[in-house]
C-alpha positions in Angstrom: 75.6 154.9 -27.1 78.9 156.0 -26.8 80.3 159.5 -28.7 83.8 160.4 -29.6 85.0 163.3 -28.6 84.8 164.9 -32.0 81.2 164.3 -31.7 80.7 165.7 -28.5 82.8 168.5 -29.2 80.1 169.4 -32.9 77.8 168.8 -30.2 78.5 171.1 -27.9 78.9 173.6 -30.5 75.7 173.3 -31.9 74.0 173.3 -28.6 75.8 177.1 -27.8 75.2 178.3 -31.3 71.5 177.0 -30.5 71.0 178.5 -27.2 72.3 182.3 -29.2 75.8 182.7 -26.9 78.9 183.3 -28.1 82.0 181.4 -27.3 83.2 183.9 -25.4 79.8 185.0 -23.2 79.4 180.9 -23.0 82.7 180.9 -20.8 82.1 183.6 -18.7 78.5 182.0 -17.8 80.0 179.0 -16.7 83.1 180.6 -14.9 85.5 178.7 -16.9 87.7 181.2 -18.0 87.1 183.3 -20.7 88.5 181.3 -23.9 87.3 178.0 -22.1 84.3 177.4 -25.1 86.8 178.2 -27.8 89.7 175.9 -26.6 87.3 173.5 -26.2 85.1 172.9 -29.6 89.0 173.7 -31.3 90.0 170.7 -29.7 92.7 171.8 -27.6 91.2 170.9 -24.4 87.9 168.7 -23.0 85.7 169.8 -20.6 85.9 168.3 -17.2 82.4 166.6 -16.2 81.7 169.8 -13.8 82.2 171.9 -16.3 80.2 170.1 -19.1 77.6 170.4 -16.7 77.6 173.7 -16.2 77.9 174.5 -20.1 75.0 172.3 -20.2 73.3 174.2 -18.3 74.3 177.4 -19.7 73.0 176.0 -23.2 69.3 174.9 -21.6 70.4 171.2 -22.3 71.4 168.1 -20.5 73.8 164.7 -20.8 71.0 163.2 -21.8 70.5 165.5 -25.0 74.3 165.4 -25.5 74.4 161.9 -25.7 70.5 161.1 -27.7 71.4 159.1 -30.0 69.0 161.3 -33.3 71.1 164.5 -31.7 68.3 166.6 -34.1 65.6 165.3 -33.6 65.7 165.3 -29.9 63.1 168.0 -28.8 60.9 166.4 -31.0 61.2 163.0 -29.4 61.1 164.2 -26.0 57.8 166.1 -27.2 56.6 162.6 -28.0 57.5 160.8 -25.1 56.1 163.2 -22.7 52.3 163.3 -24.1 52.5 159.4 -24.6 53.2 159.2 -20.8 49.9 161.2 -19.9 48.1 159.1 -22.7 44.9 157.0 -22.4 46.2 153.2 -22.4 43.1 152.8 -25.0 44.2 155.4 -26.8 47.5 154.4 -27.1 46.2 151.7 -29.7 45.0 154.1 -31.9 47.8 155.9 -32.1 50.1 152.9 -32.9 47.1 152.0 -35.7 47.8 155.8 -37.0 51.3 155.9 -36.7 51.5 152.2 -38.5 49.4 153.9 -41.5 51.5 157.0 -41.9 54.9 155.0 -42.0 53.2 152.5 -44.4 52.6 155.5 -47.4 56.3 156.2 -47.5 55.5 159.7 -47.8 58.5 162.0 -48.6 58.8 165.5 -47.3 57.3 167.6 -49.3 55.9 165.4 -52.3 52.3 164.8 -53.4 50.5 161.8 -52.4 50.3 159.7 -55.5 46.8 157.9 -55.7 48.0 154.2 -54.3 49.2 155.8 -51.0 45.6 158.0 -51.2 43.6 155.0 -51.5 45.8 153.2 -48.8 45.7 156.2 -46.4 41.5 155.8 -46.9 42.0 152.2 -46.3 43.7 152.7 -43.1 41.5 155.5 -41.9 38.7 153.4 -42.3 40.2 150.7 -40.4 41.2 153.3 -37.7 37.6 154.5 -37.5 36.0 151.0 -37.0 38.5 150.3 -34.4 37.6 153.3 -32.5 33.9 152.7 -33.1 34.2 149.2 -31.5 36.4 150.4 -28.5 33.5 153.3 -28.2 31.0 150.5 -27.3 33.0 148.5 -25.2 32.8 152.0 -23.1 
């Protein structure tokens, strides 16, 4: 997905507030000249690709962060990604069957479960538990 520089730019900021430098410190670790960061994320100047790079790596990111399309969310998802490649193909069912039943409660961040998503969560938990029982003796 493509960003506009305006985006890029939030980005970049958020990343260096993140990783705890200033705009100043940020420029001297990348060698860029000392008001480099501030020029940059006040849109007076963009980065050349060498030097995004390097801030990258002076922020402990990467493009690929940068450019994720859920830009918050990202550690998260990586998280996610990396245990599902290490993940029991079998296994993998489940978790889809688990994942299916969370996202059908339409639970909202901190509210109570009202008593139709309780019975449904059961429901599903059941379902989950005779589908493992039944891969369990095809073991």
């Amino acid at each position: 997905m493509e960003r506009t520089e305006e985006e890029i730019r939030e980005r970049l900021k958020v990343l260096r507030k993140r990783s705890g430098l200033s705009a100043r410190k940020a420029s001297v670790a990348i060698g860029c000249g000392e008001g480099y960061v501030s020029k940059i994320e006040r849109e007076d100047h963009f980065p050349s690709m060498a030097c995004l790079q390097a801030m990258l790596e002076a922020y402990n990111s990467s493009l690929e962060e940068l450019y994720y399309e859920n830009f918050e969310t990202y550690n998260l998802d990586k998280q996610i990604f990396d245990l599902l490649k290490i993940i029991n193909p079998n296994r993998k069912t489940r978790l889809i069957t688990l994942l299916t039943i969370m996202k059908s409660i339409d639970m909202e961040s901190d509210s109570v479960l009202n008593l139709e998503a309780t019975k449904n969560l059961n429901k599903g938990l059941k379902k989950l538990n005779a589908e493992i029982s039944k891969q369990n003796k095809e073991y």
